[in-house]
N, C-alpha and C positions, 0 to 999 in steps of 0.2 A: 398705598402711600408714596411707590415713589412714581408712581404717574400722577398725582397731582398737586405732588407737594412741588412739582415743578410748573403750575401753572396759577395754583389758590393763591400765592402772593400778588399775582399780577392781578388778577379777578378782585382782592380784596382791596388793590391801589385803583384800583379803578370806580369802585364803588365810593371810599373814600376822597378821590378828589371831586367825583363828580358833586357829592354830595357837598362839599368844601364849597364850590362852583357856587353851588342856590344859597350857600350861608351866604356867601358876598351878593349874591343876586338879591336876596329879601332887601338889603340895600341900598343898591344902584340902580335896582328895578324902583324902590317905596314903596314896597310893599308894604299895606295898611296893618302892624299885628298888635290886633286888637282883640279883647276878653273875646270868649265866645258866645257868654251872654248880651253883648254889647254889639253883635254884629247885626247890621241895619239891612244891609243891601240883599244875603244872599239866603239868612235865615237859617239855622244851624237845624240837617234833619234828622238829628234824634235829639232836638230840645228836652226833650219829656223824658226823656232817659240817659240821662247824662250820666248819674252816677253809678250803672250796671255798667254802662260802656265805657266810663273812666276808669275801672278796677281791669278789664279784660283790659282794656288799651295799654295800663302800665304795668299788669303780669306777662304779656305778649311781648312789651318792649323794654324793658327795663327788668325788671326780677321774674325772670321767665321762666314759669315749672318747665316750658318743652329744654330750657336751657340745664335743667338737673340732671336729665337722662346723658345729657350730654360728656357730662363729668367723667361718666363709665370710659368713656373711650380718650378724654384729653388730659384726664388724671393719670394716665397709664404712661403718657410722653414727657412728663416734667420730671427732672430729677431731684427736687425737695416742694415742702408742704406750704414754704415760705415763697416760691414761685407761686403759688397760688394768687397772691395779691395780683402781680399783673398778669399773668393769664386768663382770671377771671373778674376780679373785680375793679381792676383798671379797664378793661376791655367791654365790661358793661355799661361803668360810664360814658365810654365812646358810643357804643347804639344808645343808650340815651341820647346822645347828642346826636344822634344820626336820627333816631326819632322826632324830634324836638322841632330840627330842620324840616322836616319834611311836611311834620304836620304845622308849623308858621307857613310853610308855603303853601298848603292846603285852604288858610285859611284866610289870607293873603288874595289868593287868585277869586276864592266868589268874593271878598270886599269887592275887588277889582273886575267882576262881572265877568272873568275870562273863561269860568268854568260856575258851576250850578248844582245843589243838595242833588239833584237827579242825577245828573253823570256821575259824581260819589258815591252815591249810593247805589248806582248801578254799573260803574264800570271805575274801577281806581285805576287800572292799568291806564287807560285814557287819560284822567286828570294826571299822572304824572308826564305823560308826554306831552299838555300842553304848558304843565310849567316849565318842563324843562327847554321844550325850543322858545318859550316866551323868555328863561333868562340866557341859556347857552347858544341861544343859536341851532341852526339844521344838525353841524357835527358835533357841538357838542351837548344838545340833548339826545342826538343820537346815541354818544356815549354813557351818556348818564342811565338812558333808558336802559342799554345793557346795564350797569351796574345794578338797575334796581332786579332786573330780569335775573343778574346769578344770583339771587338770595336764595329764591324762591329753591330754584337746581342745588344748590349749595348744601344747604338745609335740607333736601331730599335725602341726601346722600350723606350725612353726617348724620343724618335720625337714620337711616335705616342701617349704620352700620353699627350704630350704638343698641339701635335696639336687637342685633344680630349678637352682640357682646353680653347685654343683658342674660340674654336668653340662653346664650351658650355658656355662661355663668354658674344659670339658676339649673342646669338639665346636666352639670358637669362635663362638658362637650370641650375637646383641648380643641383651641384656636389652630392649632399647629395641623391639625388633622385634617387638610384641607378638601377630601369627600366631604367627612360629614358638615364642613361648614358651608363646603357651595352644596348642598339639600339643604339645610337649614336657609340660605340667603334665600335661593329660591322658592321655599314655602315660602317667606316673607314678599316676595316677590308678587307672587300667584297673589296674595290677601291686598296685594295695594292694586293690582292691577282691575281686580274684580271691584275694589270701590273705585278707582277711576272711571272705570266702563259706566258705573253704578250713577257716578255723579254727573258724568255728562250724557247719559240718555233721561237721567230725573233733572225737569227743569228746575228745582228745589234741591238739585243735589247738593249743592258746594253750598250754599248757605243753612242747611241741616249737617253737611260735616264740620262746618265752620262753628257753629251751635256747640259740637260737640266736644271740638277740639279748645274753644275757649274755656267750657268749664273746664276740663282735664286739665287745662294749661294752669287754672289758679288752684286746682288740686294737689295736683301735682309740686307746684310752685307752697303749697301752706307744706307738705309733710315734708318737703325739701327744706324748709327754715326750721321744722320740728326736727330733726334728724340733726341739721347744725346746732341748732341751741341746744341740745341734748349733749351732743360730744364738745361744747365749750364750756357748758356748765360741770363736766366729768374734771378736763384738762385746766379748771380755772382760767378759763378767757370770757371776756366781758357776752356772754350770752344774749344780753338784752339787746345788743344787736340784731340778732336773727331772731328773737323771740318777738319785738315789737310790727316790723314789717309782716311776717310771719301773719300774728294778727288781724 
């Protein structure tokens, strides 16, 4: 925490203006945003399966089961229950809106012929670096691209510390014991590096983990809304909140 509680503010302002940047660019660029079914030029390539990949797309970015595990480790830094609103649910609206952005610009750029269903569907890293120097420019989609690049790192490291919390949790393992937690980090360590190896010598890797990670992710995300409607219906708070999305 305090090696990068001194640098995740900067990484996080960076992400957020870049992405600020393409909200004005969808704009001053005209970009075309238009229905998905309605899109002429560039052909939307999972027409036929819109509504598996609508449900993974807004558990991923918006009510994210990978974001419940999360709670283990950023529940533990707030000092009341009532923080919780903007630590969590102000803060998901924002990647909402950071999703929202991204994918108007996604769909924007094939109206606009500048990118194609095949480079989506084969290379996203690519399509973001061509919206981004079509609306920022050389240095500032430069920067943008980094912003999109800490997610990824970001997210490595806040899921594998979380799930090192879980774990040393559920086996009664004190955090404070710092042997047994670096052998504990390190087994976790050894099991991401063996699917790493695993994904990049299988040409079908990453899209078989990604498979797998999208269901976990709305799994994850339904017993996460069952767990809160559960202790709001106990405490008398309006339940049907978390019980309808949940759904």
């Amino acid at each position: 925490d305090k090696i990068i509680g001194k640098f995740y503010p900067v990484l996080g302002a960076i992400l957020l203006l870049s992405t600020f940047g393409i909200f004005i660019g969808l704009f001053l660029k005209d970009y075309p945003l238009v229905e998905l079914w309605d899109m002429a030029n560039a052909g939307y390539p999972y027409q036929d399966h819109f509504i598996p990949i609508f449900f993974v797309t807004v558990t991923c970015g918006v009510v994210s089961g990978f974001h419940a595990p999360q709670v283990t480790l950023v529940s533990r830094t707030i000092s009341h229950e009532k923080d919780g609103r903007s630590v969590f649910y102000n803060m998901m609206i924002v990647e909402g809106f950071l999703a929202m952005v991204w994918a108007a610009a996604g769909i924007g750029a094939m109206e606009l012929a500048i990118t194609d269903a095949d480079t989506i569907r084969g290379s996203v890293t690519q399509v973001v670096g061509i919206i981004a120097k079509n609306m920022l420019g050389e240095f500032g989609g430069l920067i943008a691209i980094i912003g999109v690049i800490i997610l990824p790192i970001t997210t490595g490291d806040t899921s594998l510390r979380s799930l090192r919390l879980i774990i040393s949790d559920a086996l009664h393992i004190d955090n404070k014991d710092k042997k047994k937690i670096l052998v504990l980090a390190l087994c976790i360590f050894a099991v991401v590096a063996v699917l790493l190896v695993w994904a990049k010598s299988n040409p079908e890797g990453f899209n078989i983990l990604w498979r797998y990670f999208s269901w976990a992710n709305e799994t994850i995300a339904f017993f996460g809304f069952t767990v809160i409607a559960v202790y709001m219906k106990i405490n008398n708070m309006p339940y049907i909140m978390a019980l309808i999305p949940g759904a």
